[in-house]
PyMOL CGO cylinders between C-alpha atoms (Angstrom):
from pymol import cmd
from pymol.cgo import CYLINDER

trace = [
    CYLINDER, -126.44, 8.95, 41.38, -123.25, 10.60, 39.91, 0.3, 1, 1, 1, 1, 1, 1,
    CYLINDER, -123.25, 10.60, 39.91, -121.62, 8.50, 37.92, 0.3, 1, 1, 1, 1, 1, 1,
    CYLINDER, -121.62, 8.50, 37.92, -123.08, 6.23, 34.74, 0.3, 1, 1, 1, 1, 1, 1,
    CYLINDER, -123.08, 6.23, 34.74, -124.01, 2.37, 35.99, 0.3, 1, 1, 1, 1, 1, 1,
    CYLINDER, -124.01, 2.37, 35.99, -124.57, -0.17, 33.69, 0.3, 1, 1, 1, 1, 1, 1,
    CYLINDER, -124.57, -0.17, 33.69, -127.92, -0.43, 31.95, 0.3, 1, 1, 1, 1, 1, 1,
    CYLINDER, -127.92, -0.43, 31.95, -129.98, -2.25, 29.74, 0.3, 1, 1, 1, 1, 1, 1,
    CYLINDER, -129.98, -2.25, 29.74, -133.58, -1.28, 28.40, 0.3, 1, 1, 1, 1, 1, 1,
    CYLINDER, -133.58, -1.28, 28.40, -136.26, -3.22, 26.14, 0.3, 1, 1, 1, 1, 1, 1,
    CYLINDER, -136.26, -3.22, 26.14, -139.15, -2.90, 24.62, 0.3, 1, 1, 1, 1, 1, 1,
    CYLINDER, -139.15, -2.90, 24.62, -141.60, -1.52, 21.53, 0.3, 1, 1, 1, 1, 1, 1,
    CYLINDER, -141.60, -1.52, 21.53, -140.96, 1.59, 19.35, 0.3, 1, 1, 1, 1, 1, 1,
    CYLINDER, -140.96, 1.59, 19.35, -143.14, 3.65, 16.52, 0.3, 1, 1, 1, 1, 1, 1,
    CYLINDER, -143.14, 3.65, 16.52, -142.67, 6.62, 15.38, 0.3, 1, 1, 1, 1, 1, 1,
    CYLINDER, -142.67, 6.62, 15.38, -145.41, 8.72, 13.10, 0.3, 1, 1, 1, 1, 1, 1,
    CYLINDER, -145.41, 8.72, 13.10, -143.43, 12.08, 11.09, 0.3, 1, 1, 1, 1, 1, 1,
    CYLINDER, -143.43, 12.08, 11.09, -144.49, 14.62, 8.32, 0.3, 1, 1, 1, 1, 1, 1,
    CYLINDER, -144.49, 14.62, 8.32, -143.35, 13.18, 5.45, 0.3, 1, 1, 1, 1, 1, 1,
    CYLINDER, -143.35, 13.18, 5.45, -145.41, 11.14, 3.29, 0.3, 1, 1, 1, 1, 1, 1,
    CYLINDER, -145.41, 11.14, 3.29, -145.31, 7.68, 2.97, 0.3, 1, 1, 1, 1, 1, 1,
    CYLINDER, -145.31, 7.68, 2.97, -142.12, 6.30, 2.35, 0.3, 1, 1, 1, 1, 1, 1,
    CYLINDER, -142.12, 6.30, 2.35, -139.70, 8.98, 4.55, 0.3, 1, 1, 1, 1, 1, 1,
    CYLINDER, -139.70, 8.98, 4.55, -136.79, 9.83, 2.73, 0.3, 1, 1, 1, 1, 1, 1,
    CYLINDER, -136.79, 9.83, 2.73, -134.70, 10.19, 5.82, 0.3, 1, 1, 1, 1, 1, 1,
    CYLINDER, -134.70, 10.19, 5.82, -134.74, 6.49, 6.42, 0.3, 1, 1, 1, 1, 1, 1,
    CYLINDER, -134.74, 6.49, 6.42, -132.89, 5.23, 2.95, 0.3, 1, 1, 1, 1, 1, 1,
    CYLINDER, -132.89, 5.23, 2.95, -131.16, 8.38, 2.88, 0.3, 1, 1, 1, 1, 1, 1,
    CYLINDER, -131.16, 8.38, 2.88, -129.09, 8.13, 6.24, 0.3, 1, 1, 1, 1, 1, 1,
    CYLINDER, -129.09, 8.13, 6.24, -131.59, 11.55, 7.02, 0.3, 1, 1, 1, 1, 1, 1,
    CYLINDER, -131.59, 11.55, 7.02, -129.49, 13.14, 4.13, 0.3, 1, 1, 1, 1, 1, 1,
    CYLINDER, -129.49, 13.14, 4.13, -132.44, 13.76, 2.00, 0.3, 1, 1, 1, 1, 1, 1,
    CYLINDER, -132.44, 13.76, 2.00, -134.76, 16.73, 2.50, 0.3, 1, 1, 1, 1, 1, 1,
    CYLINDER, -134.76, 16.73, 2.50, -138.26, 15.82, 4.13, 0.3, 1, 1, 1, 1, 1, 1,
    CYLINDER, -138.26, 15.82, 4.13, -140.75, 15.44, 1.28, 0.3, 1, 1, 1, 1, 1, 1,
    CYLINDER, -140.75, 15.44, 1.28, -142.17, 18.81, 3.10, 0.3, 1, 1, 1, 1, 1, 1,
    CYLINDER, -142.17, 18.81, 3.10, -139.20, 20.69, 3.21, 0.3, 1, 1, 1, 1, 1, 1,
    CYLINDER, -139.20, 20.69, 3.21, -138.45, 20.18, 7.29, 0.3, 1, 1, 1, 1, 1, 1,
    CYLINDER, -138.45, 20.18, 7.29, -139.01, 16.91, 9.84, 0.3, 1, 1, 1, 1, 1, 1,
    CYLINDER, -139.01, 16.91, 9.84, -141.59, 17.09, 12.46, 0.3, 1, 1, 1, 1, 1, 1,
    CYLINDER, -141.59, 17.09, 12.46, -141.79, 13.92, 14.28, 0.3, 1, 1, 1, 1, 1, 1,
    CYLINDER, -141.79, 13.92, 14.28, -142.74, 11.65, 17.38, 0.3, 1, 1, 1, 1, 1, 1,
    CYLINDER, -142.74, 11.65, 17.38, -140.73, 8.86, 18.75, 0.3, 1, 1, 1, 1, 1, 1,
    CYLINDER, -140.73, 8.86, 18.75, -142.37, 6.85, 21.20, 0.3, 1, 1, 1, 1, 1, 1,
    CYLINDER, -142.37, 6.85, 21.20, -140.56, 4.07, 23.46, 0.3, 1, 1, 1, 1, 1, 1,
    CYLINDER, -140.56, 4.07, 23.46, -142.26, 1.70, 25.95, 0.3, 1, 1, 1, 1, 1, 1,
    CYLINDER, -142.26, 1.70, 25.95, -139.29, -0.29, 27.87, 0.3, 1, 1, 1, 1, 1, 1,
    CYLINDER, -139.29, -0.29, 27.87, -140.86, -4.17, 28.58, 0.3, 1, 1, 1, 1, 1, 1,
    CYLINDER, -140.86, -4.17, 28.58, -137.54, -4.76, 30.58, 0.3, 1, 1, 1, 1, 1, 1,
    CYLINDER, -137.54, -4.76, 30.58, -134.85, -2.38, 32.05, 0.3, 1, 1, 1, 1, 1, 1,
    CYLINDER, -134.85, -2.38, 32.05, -132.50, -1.47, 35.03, 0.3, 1, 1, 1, 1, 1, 1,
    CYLINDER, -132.50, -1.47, 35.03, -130.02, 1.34, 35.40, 0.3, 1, 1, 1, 1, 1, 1,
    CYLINDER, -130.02, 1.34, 35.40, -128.10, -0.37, 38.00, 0.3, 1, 1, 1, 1, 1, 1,
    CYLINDER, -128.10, -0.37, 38.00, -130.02, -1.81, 40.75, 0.3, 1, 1, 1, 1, 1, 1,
    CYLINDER, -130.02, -1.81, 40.75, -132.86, 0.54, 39.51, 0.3, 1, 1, 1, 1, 1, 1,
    CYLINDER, -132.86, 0.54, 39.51, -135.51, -1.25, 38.12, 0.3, 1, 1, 1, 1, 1, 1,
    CYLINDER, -135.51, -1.25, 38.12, -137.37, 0.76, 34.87, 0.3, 1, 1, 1, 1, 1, 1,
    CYLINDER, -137.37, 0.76, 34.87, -139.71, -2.05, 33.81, 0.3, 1, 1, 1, 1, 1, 1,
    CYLINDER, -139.71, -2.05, 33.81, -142.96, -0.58, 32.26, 0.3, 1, 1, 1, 1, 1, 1,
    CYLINDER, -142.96, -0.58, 32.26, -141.77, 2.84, 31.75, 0.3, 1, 1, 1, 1, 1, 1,
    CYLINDER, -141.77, 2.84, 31.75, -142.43, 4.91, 28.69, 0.3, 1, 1, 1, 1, 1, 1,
    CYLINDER, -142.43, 4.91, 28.69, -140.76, 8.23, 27.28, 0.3, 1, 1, 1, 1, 1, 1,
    CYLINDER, -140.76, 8.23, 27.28, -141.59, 9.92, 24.33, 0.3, 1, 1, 1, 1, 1, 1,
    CYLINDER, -141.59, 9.92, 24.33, -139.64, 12.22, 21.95, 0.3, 1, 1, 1, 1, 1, 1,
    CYLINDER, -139.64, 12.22, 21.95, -140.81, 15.06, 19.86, 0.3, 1, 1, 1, 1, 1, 1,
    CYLINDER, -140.81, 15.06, 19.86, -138.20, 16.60, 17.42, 0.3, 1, 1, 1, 1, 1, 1,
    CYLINDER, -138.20, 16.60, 17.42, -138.15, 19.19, 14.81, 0.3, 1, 1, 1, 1, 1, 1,
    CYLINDER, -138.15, 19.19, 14.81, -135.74, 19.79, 12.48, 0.3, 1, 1, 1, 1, 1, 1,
    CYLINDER, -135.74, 19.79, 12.48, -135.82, 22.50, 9.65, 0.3, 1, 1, 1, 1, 1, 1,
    CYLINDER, -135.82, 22.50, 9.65, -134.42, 21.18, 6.96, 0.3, 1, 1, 1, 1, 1, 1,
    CYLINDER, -134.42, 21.18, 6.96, -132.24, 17.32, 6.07, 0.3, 1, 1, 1, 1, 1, 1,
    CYLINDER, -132.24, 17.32, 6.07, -132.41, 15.83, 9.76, 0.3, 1, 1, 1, 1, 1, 1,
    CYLINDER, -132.41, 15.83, 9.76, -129.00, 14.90, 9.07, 0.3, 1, 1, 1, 1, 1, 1,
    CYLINDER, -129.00, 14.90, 9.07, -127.89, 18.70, 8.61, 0.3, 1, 1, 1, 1, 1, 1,
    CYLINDER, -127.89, 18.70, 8.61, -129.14, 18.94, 12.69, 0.3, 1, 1, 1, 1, 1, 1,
    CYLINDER, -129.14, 18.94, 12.69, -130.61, 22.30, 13.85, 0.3, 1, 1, 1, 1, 1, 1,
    CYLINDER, -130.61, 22.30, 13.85, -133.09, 20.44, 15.78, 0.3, 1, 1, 1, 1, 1, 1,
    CYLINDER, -133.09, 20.44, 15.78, -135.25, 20.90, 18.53, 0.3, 1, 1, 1, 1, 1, 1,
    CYLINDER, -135.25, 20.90, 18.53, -136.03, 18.29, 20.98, 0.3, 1, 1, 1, 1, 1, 1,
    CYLINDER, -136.03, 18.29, 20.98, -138.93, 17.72, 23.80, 0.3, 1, 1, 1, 1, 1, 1,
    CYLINDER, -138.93, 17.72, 23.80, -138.62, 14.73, 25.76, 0.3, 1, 1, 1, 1, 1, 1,
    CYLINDER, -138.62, 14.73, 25.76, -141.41, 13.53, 27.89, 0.3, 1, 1, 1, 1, 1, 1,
    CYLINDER, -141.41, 13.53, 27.89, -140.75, 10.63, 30.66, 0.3, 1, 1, 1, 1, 1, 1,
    CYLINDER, -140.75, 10.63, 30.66, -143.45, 8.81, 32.41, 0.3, 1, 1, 1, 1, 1, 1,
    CYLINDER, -143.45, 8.81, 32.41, -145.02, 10.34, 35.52, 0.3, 1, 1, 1, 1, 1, 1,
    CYLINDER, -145.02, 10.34, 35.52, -144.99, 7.32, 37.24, 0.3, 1, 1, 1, 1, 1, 1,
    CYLINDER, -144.99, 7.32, 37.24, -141.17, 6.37, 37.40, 0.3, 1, 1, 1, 1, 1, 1,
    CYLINDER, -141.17, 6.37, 37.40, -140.33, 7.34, 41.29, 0.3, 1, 1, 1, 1, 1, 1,
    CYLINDER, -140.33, 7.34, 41.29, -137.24, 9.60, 41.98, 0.3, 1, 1, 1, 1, 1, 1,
    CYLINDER, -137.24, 9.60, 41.98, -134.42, 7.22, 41.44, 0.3, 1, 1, 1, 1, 1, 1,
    CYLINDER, -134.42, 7.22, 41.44, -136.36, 6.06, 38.04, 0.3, 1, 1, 1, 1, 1, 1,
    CYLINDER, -136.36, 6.06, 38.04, -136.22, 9.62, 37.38, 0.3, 1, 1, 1, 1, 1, 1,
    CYLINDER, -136.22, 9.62, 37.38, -132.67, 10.15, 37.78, 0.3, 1, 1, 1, 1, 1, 1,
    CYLINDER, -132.67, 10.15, 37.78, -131.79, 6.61, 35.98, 0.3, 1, 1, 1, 1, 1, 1,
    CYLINDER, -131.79, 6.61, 35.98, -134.12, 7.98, 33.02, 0.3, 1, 1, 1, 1, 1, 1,
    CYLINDER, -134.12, 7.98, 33.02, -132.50, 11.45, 32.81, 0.3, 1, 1, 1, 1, 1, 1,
    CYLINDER, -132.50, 11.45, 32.81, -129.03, 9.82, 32.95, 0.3, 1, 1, 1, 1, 1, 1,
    CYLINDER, -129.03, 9.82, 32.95, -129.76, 7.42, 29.90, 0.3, 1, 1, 1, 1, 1, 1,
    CYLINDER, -129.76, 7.42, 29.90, -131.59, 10.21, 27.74, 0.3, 1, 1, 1, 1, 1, 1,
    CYLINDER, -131.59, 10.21, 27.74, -129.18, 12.66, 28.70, 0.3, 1, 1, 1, 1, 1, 1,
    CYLINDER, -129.18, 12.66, 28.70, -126.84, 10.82, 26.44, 0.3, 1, 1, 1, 1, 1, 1,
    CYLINDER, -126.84, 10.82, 26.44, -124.48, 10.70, 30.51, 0.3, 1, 1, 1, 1, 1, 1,
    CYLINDER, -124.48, 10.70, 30.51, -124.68, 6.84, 30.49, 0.3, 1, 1, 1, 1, 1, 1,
    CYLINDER, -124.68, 6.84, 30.49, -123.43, 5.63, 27.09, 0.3, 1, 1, 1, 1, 1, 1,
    CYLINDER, -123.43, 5.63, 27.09, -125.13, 3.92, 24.44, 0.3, 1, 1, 1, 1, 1, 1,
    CYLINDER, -125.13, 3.92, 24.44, -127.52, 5.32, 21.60, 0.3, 1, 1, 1, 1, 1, 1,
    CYLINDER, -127.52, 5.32, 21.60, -128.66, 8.52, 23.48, 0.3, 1, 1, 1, 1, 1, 1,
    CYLINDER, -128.66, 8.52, 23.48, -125.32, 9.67, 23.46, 0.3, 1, 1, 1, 1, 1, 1,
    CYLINDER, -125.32, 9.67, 23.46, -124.73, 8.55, 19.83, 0.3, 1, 1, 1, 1, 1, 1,
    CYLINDER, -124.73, 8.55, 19.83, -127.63, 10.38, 18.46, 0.3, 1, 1, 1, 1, 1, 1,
    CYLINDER, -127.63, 10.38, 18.46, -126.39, 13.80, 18.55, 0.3, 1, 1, 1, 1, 1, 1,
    CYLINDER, -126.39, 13.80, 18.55, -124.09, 12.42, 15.90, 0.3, 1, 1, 1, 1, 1, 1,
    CYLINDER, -124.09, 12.42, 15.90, -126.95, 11.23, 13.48, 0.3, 1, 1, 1, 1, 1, 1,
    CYLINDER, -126.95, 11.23, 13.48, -129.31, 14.16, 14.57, 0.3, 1, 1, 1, 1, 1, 1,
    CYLINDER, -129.31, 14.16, 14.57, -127.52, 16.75, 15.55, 0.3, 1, 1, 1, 1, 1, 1,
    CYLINDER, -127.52, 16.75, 15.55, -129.58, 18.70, 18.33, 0.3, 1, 1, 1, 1, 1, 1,
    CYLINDER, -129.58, 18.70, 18.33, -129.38, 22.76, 18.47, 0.3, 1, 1, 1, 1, 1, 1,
    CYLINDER, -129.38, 22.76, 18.47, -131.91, 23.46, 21.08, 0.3, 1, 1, 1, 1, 1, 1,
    CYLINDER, -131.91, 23.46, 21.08, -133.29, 21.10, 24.34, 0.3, 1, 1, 1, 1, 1, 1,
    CYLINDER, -133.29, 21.10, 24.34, -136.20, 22.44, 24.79, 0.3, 1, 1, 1, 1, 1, 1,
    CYLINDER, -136.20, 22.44, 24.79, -136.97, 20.29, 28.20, 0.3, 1, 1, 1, 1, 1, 1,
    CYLINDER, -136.97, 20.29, 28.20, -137.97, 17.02, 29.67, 0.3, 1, 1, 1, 1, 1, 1,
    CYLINDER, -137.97, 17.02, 29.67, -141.37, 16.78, 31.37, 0.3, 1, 1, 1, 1, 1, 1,
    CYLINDER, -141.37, 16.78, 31.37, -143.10, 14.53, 33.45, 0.3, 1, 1, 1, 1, 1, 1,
    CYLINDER, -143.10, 14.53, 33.45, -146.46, 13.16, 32.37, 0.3, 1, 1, 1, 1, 1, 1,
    CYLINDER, -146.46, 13.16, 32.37, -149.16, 10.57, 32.35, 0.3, 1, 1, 1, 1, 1, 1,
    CYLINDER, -149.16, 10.57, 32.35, -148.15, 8.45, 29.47, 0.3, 1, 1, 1, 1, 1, 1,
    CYLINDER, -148.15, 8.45, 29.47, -150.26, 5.87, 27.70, 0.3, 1, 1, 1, 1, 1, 1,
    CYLINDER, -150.26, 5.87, 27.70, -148.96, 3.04, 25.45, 0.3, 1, 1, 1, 1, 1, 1,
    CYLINDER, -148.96, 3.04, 25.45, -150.34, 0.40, 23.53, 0.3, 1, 1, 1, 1, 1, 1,
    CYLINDER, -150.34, 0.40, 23.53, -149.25, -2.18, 21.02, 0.3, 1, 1, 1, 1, 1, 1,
    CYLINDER, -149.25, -2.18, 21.02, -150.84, -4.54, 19.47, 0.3, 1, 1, 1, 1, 1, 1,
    CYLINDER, -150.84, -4.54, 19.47, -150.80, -6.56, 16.59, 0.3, 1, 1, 1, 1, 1, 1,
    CYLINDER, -150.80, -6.56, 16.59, -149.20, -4.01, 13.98, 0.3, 1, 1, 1, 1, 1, 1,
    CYLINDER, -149.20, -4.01, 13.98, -151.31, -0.77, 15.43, 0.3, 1, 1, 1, 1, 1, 1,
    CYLINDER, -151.31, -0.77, 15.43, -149.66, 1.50, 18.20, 0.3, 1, 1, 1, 1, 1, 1,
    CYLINDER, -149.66, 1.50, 18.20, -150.74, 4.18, 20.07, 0.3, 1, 1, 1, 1, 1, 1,
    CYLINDER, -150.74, 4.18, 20.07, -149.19, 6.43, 22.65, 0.3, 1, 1, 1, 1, 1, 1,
    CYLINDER, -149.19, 6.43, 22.65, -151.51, 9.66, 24.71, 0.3, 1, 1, 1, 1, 1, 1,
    CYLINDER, -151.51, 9.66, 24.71, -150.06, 12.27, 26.45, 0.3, 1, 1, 1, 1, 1, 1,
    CYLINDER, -150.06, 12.27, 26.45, -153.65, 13.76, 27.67, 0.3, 1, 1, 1, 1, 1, 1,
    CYLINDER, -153.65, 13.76, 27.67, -153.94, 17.30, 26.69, 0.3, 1, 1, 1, 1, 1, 1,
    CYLINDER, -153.94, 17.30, 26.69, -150.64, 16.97, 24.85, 0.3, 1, 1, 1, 1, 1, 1,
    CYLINDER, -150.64, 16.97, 24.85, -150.34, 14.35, 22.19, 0.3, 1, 1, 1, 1, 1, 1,
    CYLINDER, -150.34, 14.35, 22.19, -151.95, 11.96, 20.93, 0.3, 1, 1, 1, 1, 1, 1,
    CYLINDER, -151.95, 11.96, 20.93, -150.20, 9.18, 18.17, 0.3, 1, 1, 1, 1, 1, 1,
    CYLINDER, -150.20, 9.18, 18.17, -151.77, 6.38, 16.29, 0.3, 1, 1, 1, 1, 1, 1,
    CYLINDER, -151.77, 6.38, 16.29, -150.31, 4.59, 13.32, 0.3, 1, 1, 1, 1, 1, 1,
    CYLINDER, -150.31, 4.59, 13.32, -150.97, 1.48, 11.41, 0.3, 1, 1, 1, 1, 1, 1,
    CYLINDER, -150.97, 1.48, 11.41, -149.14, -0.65, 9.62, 0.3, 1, 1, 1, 1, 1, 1,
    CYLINDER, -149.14, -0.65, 9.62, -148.89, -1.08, 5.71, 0.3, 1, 1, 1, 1, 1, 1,
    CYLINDER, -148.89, -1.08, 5.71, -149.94, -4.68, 3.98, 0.3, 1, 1, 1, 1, 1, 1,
    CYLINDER, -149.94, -4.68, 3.98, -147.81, -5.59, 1.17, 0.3, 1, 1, 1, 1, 1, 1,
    CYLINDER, -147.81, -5.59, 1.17, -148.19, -9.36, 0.20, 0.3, 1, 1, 1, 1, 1, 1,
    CYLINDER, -148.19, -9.36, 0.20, -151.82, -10.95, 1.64, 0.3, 1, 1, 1, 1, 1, 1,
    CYLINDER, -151.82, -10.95, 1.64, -151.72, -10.76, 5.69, 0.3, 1, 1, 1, 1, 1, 1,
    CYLINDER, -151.72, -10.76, 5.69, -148.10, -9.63, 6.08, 0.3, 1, 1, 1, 1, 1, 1,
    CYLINDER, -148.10, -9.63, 6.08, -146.94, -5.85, 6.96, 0.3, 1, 1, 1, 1, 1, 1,
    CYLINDER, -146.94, -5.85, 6.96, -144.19, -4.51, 4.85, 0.3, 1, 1, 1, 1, 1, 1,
    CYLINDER, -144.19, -4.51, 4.85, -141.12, -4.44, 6.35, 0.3, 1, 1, 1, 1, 1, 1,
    CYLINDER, -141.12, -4.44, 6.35, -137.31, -2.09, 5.62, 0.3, 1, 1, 1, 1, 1, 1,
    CYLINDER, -137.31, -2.09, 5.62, -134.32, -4.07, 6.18, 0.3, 1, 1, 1, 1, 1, 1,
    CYLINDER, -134.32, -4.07, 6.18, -130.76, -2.94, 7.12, 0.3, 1, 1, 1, 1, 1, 1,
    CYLINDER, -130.76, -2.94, 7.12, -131.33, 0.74, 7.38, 0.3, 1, 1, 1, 1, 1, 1,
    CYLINDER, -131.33, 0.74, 7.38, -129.51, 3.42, 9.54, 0.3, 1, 1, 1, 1, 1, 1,
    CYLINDER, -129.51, 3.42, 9.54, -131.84, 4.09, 12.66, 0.3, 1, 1, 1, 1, 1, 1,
    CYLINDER, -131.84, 4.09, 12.66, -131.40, 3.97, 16.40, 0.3, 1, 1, 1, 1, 1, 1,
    CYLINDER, -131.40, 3.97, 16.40, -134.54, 1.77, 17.27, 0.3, 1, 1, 1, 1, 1, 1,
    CYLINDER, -134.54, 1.77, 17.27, -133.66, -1.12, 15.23, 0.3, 1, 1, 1, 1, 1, 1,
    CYLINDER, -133.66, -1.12, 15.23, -132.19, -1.78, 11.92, 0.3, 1, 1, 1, 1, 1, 1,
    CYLINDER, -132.19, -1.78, 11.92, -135.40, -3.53, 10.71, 0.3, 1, 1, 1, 1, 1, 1,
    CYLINDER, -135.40, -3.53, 10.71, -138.29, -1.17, 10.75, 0.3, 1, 1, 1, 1, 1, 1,
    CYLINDER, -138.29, -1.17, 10.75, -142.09, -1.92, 10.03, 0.3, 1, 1, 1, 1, 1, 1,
    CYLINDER, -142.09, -1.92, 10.03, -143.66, 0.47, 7.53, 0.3, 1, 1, 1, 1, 1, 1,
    CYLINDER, -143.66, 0.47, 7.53, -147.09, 2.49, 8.74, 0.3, 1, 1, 1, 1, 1, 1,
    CYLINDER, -147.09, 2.49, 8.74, -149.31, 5.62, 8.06, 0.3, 1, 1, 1, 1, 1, 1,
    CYLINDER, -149.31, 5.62, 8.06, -150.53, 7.44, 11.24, 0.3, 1, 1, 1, 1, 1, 1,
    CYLINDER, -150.53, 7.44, 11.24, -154.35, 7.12, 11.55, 0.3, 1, 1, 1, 1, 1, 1,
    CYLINDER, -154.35, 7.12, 11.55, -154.71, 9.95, 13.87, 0.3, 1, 1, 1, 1, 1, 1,
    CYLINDER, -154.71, 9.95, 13.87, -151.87, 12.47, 15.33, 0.3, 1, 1, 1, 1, 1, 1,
    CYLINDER, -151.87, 12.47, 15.33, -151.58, 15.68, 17.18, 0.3, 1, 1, 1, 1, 1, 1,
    CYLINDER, -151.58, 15.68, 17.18, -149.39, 17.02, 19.08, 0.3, 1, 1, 1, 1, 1, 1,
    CYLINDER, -149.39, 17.02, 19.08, -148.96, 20.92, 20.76, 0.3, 1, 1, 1, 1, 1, 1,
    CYLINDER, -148.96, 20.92, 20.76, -146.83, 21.82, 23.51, 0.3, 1, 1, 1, 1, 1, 1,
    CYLINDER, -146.83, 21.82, 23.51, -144.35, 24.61, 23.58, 0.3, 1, 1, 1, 1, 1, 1,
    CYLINDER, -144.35, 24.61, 23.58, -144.28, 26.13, 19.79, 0.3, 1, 1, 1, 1, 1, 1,
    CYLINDER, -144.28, 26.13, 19.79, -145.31, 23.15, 18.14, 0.3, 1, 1, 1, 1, 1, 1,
    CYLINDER, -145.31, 23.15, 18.14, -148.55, 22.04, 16.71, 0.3, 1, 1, 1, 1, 1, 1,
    CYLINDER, -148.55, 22.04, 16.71, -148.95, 19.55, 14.28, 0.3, 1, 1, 1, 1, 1, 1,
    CYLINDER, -148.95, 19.55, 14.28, -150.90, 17.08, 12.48, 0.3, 1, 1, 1, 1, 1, 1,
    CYLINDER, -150.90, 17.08, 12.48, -149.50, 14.08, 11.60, 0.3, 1, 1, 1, 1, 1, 1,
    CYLINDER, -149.50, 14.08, 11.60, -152.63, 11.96, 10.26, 0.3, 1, 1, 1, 1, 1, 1,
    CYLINDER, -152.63, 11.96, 10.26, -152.19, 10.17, 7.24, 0.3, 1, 1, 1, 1, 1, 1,
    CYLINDER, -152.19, 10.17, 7.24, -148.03, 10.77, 7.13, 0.3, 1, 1, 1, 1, 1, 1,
    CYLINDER, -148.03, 10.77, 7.13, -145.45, 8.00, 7.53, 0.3, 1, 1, 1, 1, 1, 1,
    CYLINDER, -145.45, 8.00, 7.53, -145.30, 5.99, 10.26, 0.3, 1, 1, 1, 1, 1, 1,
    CYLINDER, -145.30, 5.99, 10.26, -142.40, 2.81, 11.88, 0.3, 1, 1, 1, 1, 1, 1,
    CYLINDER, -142.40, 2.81, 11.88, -142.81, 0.19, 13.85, 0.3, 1, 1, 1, 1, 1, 1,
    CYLINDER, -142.81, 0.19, 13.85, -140.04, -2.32, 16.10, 0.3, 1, 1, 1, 1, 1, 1,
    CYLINDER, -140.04, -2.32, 16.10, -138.78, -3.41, 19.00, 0.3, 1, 1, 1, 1, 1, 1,
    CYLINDER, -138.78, -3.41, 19.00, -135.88, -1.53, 19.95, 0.3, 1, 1, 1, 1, 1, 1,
    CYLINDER, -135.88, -1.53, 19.95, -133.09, -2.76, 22.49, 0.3, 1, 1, 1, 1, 1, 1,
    CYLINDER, -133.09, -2.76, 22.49, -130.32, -0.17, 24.38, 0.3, 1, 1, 1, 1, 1, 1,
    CYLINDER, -130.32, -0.17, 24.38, -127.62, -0.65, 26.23, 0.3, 1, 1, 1, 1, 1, 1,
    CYLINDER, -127.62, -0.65, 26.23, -124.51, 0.85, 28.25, 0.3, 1, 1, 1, 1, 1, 1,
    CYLINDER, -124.51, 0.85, 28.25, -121.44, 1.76, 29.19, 0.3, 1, 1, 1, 1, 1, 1,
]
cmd.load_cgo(trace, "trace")
């Protein structure tokens, strides 16, 4: 599979980070500084519905971990990516074409809102990820393991940021991570009780 196809991928988004509830990066256009002076975050995807092609990538999940030492805007980031173990060779390929920023659409835009100094890998690996109601969760066994909740603001409804700059959605549910660690290569952190968002996210391209 050499050159880009046409693709399409759906499905639920969180992401838990450092900062404390509310991230500056998010009404700043990731200008601000991280209320602790650098970014250390997860972004977890779970595509509902996708193809790359003919390739189908229903129920597939990948997972980002990115560091970034000051502004995430200013770049100088590291990135991990972790893909589901169970996507079968072509899946692979299809997977590492879209994240690779190769086939168009927001992967390869991203670089331009967070620019990325250092790839530290993709890996393969048992993924698990669950949504429901306004709670998410995602395990990597042995790796990570993310849980946020969301935040009530008026009786029975979660609050909610509207119109902002991000590449999951432009409406974002607002959370506080319940329980997260993470350590692989030279990271470990500890997430619990930092800021947390929540959506369904839709991709596309060329």
């Amino acid at each position: 599979m050499t050159t880009a196809q046409k693709w399409h991928i759906s499905g639920q988004y969180f992401e838990n980070c450092n900062c404390d509830v509310l991230c500056p990066c998010i009404y700043s256009n990731y200008q601000a500084t991280p209320t602790h002076g650098h970014c250390d975050a997860i972004l977890a995807f779970n595509i509902d519905e996708g193809n790359y092609g003919d390739v189908s990538l229903d129920g597939l999940s990948f997972v980002m971990a990115l560091q970034t030492p000051g502004p995430m805007g200013e770049g100088n980031a590291k990135l991990a990516v972790y893909v589901d173990e169970n996507a079968e060779s072509q899946q692979r390929e299809s997977m590492g074409m879209i994240l690779g920023g190769q086939a168009g659409g927001m992967p390869a835009m991203l670089p331009d809102i967070i620019p990325i100094s250092e790839m530290l890998g993709i890996k393969f690996a048992p993924i698990i990820f669950n949504a429901e109601d306004n709670d998410r969760h995602l395990e990597i066994p042995g790796v990570m393991d993310v849980n946020v909740a969301g935040l009530e603001g008026a009786p029975g409804q979660t609050v909610h940021l509207d119109n902002v700059l991000h590449p999951a959605n432009t409406r974002l549910g607002v959370a506080r991570g319940t329980n997260t660690t993470y350590k692989d290569y030279d990271f470990d952190w500890d997430n619990s009780g930092k800021n947390g968002h929540f959506a369904p996210f839709e991709w596309s391209g060329p």
